[in-house]
C-alpha positions, 0 to 999 in steps of 0.5 A: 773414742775407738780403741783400736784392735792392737789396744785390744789385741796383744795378737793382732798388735803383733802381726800389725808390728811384723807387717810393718817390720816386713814392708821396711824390710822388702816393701809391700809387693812381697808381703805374705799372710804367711810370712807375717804370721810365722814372724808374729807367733801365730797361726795364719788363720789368726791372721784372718780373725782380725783382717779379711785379707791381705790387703785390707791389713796393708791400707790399715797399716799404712792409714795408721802411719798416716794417723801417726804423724798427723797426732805428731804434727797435732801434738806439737802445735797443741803444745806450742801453738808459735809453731803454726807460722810459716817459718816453723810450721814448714819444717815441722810437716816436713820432718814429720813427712820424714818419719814415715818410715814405711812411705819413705821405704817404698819402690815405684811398684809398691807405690803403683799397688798402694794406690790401687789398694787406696783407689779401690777402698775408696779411701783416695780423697783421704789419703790425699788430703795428707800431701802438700797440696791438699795440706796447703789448700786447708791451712794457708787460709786459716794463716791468712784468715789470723793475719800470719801471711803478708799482705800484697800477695794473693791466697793462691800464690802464697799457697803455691809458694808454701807447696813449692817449699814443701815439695822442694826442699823435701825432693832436695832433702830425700836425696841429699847427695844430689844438691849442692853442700849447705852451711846451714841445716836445710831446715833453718833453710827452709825456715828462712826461705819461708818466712822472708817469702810469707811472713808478714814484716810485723810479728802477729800477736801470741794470741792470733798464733794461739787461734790459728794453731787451733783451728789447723790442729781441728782440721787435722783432727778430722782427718786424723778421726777418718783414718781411724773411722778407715782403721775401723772398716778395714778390720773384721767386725768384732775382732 
């Protein structure tokens, strides 16, 4: 498995940390070598014995963040595998969705400048394989494929009613002040929207859960190893 530089590298996990603490504080747009290494204790050109440039430090910060929550949803289905039914499995991407601090901090600018960064390291189709729709076009057939999903509703619809959840209840819950006062946690909300919408009326065996929360936490283990192959290409060799 790849060590990363910041396992190595007491230096670099400290610009990695004070460029992470720079684009929650004013986003990425504004972000400078200079800043980022005065913050760390170091010299700039430390800065560069690890990354070429400042936007290969910024695509491997934000495909860290994205590393992260993938091992979060990982680590959670390994260790309940009942998490992968509808009910439970939309708030958990959900709330993970929600722990990434740096996203979740930035402006419309800094996400036109992100998506030229990501563009043109060719590195596109990865991080879009992280959002709703591409998260739904991956698992809902595995839930289907192990009878989680019920009958009498074609694959695409009860993707695209998976995707609506997601993206609605996630637009609602980044901007609580703009809807309507619930009783009830948004996410038992979503819990319940999910599985009367989805689930099938007779609970699948503990054993169907098991193997179905297998095969998704493999699909996200691939995507979570090609962020790490990308952490790789973004750091100079050697470093």
């Amino acid at each position: 498995m790849t060590q990363l530089v910041e396992h190595r590298s007491p230096k670099a996990a400290r610009i990695l940390d004070s460029a992470r603490a720079s684009v929650l504080d004013h986003g990425i747009r504004k972000l400078t070598v200079a800043e980022v290494a005065k913050a760390a204790g170091v010299g700039k050109g430390t800065v560069y014995l690890y990354w070429t440039s400042k936007e290969d430090l910024l695509l491997g910060l934000f495909a860290r963040e994205a590393m992260s929550l993938l091992d979060m949803v990982i680590e959670h289905l390994t260790a309940d595998p009942s998490a992968v039914a509808p009910r439970r499995l939309a708030p958990l991407l959900l709330r993970t969705g929600r722990k990434g601090a740096m996203a979740n901090r930035l402006t419309a600018a800094d996400w036109e400048l992100l998506r030229q960064l990501i563009q043109q390291s060719g590195a596109k189709d990865l991080f879009v394989a992280t959002l709703p729709r591409a998260l739904c076009e991956a698992v809902m057939p595995i839930l289907e494929r192990h009878g989680l999903l019920k009958e009498g509703q074609s694959l695409a619809d009860q993707s695209y009613t998976m995707h609506a959840l997601l993206t609605g209840f996630g637009a609602a819950m980044s901007a609580p002040d703009a809807a309507p006062r619930g009783d009830t946690d948004p996410d038992e909300i979503l819990a319940l929207a999910a599985a009367s919408l989805l689930e099938p009326a007779v609970a699948p065996a503990d054993s169907a859960l098991a193997t179905a929360a297998a095969e998704v936490t493999r699909v996200m283990d691939r995507t979570r190893e090609a962020f790490v192959d990308l952490i790789g290409r973004t750091e100079v060799s050697g470093a």
